[in-house]
N, CA and C of each residue as an Amber inpcrd file, in Angstrom:
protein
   345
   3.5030000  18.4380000   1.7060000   4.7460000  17.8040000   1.3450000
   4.4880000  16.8560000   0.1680000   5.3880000  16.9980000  -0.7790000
   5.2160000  16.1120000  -1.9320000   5.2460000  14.3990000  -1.7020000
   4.5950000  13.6380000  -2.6190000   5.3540000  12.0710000  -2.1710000
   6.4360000  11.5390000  -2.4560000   7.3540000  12.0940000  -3.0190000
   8.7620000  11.7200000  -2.9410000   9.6140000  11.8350000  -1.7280000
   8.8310000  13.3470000  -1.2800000   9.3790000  13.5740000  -0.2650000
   9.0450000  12.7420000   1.1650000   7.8320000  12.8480000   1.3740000
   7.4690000  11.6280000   1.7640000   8.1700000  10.1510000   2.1450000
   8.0440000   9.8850000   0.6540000   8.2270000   8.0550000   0.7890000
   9.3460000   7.7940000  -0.2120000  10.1930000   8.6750000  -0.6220000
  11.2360000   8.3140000  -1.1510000  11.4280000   8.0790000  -2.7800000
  12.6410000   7.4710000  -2.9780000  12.7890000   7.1440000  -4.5380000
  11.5480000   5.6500000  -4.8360000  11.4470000   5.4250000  -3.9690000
  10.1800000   4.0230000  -4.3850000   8.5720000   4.6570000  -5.1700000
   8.7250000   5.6540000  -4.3150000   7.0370000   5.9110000  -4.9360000
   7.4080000   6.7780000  -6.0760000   8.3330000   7.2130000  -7.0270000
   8.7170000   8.4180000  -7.6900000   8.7400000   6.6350000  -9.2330000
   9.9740000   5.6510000  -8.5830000  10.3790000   4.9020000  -9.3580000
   8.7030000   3.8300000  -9.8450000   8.0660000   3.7160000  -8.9580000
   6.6470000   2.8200000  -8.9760000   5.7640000   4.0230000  -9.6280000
   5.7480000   5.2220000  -9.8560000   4.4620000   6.1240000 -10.2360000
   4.9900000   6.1530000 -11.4670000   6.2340000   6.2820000 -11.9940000
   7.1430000   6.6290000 -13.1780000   6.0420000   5.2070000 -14.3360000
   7.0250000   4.1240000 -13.6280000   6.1460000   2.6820000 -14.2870000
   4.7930000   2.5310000 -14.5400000   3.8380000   2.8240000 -13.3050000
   2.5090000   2.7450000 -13.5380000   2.3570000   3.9040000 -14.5390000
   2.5320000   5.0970000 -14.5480000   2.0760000   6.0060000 -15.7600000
   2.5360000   5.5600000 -16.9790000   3.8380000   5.1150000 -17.6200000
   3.7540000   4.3400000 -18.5920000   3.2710000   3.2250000 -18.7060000
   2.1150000   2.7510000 -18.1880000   1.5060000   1.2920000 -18.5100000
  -0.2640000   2.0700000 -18.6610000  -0.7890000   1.8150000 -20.3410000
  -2.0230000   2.2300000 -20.1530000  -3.0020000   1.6540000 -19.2120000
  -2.6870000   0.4120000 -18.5050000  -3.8330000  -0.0840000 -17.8330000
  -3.5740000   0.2780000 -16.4940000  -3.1420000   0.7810000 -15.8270000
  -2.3970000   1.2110000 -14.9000000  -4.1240000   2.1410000 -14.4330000
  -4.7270000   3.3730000 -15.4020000  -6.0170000   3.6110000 -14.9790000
  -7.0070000   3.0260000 -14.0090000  -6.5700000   1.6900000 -14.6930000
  -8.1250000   0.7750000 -14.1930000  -7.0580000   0.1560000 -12.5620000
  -6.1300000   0.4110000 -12.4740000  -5.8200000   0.1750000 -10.9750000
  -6.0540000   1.0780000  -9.7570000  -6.0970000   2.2820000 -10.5240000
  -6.3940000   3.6440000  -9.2770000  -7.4340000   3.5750000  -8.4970000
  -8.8810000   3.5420000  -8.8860000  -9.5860000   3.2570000  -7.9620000
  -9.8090000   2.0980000  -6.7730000  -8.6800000   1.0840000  -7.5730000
  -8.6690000  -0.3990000  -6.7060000  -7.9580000   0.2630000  -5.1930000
  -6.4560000   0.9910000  -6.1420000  -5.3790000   1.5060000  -4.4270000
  -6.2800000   2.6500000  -3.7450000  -7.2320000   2.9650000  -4.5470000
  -8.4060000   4.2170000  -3.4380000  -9.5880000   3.1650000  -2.3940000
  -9.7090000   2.0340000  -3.1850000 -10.6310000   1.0720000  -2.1150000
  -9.5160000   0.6260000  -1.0240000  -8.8430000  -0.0070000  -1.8050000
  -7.9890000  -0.6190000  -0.7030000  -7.0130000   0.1950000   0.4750000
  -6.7710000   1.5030000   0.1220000  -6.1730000   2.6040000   1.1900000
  -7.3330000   2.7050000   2.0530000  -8.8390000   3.1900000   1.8400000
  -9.9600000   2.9290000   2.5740000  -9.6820000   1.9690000   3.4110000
  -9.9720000   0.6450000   2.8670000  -9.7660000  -0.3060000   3.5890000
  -9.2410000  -0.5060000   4.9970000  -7.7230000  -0.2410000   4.3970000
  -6.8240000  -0.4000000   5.4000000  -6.7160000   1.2010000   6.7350000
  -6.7240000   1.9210000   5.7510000  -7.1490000   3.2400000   7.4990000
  -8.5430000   2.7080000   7.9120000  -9.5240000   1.9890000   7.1110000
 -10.5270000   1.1270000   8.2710000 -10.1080000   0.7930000   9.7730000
  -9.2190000  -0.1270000   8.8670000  -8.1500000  -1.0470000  10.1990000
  -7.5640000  -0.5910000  10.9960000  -7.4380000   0.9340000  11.1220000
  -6.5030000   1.5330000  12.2810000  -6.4030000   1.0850000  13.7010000
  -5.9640000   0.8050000  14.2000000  -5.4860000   0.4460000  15.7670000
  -6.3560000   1.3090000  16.7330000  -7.2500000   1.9040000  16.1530000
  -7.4550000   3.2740000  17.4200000  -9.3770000   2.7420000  17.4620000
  -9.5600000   1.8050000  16.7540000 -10.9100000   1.2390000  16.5930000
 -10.7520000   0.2070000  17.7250000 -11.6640000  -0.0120000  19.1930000
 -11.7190000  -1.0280000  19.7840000 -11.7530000  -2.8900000  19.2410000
 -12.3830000  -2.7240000  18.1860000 -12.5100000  -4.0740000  17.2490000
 -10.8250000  -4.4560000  16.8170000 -10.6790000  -3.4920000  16.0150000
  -9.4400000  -3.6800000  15.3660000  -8.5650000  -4.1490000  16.4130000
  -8.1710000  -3.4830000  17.3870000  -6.9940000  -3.3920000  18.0730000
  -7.4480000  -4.9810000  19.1440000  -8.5490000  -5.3760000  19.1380000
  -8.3230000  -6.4230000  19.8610000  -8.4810000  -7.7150000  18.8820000
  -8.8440000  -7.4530000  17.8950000  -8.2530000  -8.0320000  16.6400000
  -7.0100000  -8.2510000  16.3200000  -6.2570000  -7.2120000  16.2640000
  -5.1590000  -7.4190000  16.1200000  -3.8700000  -8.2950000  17.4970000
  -4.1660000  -7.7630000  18.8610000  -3.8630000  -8.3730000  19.8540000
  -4.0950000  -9.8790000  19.9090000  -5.1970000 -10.4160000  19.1460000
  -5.7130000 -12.0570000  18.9920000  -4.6710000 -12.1670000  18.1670000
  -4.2440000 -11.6220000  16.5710000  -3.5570000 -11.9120000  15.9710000
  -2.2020000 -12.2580000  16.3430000  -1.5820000 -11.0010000  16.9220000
  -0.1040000 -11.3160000  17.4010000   0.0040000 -12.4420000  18.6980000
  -1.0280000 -12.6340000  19.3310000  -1.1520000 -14.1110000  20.3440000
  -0.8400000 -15.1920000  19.0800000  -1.3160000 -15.3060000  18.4520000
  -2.2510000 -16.8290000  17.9650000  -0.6330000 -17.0740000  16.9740000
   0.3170000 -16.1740000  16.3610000   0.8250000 -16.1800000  15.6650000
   2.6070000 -15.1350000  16.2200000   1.9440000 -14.1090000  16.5910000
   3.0020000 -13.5670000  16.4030000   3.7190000 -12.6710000  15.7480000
   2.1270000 -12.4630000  15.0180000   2.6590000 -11.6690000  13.3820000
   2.4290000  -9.8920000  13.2100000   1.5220000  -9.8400000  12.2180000
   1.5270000  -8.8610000  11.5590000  -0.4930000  -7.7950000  12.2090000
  -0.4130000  -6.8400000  11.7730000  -1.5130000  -5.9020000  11.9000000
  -2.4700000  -6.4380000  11.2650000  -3.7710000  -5.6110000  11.1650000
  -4.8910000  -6.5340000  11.0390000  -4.9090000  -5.5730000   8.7970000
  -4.2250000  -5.0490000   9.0210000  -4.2700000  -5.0680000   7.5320000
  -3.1350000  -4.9500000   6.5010000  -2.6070000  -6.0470000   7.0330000
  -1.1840000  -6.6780000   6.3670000  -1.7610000  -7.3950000   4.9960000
  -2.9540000  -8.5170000   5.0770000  -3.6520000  -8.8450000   3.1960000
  -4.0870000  -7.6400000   2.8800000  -4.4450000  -6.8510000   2.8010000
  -4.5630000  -6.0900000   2.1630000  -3.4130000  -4.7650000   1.6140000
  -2.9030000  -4.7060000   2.6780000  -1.2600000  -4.1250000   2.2770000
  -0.3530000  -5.3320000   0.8550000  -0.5470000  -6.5890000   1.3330000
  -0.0420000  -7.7050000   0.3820000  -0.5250000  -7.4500000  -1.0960000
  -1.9840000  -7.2880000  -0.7920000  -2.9240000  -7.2800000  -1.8450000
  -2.5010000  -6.1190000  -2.8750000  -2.1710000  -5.2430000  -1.9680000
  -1.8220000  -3.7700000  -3.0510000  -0.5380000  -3.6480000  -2.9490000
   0.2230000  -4.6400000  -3.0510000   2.1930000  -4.1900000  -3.0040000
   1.7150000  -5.6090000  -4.4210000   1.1380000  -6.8540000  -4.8720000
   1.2110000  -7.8660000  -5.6420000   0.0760000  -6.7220000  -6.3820000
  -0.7460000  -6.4330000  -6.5270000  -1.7840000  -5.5090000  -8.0040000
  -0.3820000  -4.3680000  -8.1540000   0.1750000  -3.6780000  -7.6780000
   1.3210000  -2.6940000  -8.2340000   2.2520000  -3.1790000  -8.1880000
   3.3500000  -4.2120000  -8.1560000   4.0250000  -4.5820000  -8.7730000
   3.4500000  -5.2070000 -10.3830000   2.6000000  -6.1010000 -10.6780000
   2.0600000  -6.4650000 -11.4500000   1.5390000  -5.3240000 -12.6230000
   1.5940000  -4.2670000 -12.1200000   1.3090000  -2.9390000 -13.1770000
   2.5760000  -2.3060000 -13.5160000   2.8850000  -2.5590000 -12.5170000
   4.8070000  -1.5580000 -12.6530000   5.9520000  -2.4240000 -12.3580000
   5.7040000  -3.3750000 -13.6470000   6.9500000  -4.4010000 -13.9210000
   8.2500000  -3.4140000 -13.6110000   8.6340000  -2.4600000 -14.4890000
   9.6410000  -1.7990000 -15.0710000  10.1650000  -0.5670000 -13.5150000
   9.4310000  -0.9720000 -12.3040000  10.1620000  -0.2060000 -11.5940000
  11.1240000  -0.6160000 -10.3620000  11.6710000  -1.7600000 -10.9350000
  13.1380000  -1.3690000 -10.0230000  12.2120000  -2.4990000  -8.6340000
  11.0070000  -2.6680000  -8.4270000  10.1270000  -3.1560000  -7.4720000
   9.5240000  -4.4660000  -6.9130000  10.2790000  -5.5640000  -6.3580000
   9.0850000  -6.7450000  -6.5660000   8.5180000  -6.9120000  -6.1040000
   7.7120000  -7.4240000  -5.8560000   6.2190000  -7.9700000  -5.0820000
   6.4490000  -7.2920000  -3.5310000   7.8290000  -8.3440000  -3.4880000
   8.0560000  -8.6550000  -2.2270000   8.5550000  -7.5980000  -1.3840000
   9.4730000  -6.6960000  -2.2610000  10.4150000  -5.4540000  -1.6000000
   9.0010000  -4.8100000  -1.2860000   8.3990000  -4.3420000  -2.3040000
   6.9530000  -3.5390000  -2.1000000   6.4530000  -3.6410000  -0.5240000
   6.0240000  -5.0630000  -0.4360000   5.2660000  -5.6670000   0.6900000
   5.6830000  -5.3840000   2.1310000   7.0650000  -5.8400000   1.4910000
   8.2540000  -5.0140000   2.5760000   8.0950000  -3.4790000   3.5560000
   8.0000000  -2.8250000   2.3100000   8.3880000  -1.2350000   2.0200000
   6.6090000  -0.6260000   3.0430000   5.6190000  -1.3650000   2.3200000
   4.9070000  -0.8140000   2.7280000   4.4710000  -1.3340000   4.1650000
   4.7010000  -2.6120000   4.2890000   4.5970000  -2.8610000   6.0030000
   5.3760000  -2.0200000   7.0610000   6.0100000  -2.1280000   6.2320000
   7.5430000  -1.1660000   7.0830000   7.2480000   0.4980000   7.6920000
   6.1930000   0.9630000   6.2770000   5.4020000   2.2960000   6.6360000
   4.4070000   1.7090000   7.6850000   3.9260000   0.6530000   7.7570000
   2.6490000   1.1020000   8.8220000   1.0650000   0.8430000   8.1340000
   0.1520000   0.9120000   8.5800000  -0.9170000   0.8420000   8.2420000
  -1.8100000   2.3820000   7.6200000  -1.6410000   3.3870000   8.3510000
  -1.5540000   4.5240000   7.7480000  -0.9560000   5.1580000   6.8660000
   0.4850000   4.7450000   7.0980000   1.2260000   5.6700000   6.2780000
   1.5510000   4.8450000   4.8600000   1.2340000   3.5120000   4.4970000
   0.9820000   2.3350000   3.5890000  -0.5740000   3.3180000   2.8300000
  -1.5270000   3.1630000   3.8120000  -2.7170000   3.9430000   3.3090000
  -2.4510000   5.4390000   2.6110000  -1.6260000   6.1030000   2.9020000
  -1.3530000   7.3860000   2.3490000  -0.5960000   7.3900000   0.9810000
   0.3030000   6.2290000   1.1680000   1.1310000   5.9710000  -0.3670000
   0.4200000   5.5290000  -0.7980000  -1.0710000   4.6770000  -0.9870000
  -1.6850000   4.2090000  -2.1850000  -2.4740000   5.1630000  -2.5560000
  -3.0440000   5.9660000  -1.7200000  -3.5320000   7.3540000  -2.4350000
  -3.3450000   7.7060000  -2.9140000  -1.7890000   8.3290000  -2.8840000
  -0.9330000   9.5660000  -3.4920000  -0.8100000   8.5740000  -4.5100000
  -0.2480000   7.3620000  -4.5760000   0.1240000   6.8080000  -6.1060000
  -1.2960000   6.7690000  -6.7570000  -2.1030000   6.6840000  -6.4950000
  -3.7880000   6.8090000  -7.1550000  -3.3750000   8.1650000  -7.7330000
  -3.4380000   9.1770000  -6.4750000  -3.7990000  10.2930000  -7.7090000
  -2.0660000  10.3630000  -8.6960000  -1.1300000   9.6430000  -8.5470000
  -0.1190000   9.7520000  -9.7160000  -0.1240000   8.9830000 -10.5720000
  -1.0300000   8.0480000 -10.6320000  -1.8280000   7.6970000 -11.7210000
  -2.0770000   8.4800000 -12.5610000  -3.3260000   9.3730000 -11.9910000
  -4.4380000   9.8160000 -12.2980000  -4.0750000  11.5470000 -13.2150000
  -2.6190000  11.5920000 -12.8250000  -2.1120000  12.8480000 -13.4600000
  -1.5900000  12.7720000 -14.9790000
C-alpha cells in the first residue's frame, strides 16, 4: 500500500516540501535512526512496557517514545516549512498514529526523500 494511502494528505503535503528543500537529504538518515529508535520502544519489550506503565503512574502521560516522536515531528517541520504542517499538528498527527505506525511514516518519508 502506498503512503498516501496509508497516512493521508499529511505525508503526500510534508514529502512534497521536504523534496523541494535541498537540505532535506541530510534529514533522511536522521527519520531512519529515529524510526529505529522508536519501534525499539515497542510495548511488546518487557523493559519498555514497564517503563512505560511507571510513566503513565508518575504522570499520566504519553508512551515511552513520545521525545523522540517530538524530536522528528520539530526536525520535519523545520525542513518542510511550506507544508501546510506545524510542529505541533505534526506531533499531534504522529502520536495519534502510535509508536509503530509514527515509526513507519518516518521511513516511508525517508525513502520520499530519497526519491
Amino acid at each position: 500500500m502506498k503512503p498516501r494511502a496509508r497516512f493521508g494528505d499529511v505525508f503526500e503535503s510534508v514529502a512534497r516540501s521536504l523534496r523541494a528543500n535541498p537540505e532535506a537529504h541530510e534529514l533522511a538518515p536522521e527519520l531512519r535512526r529515529l524510526s529505529d529508535e522508536i519501534q525499539a520502544l515497542s510495548p511488546s519489550q518487557p523493559f519498555v512496557e514497564g517503563f512505560e506503565r511507571a510513566y503513565r503512574v508518575a504522570d499520566g502521560a504519553h508512551a515511552g517514545g513520545t521525545p523522540l516522536i517530538g524530536l522528528a515531528a520539530e526536525m520535519v517541520a523545520d525542513h518542510a516549512p511550506d507544508s501546510g504542517w506545524s510542529r505541533e499538528q505534526l506531533d499531534a498527527y504522529l502520536e495519534g498514529l502510535g509508536p509503530a505506525r509514527a515509526a513507519d511514516f518516518l521511513t516511508e518519508l525517508a525513502a520520499a526523500i530519497d526519491s
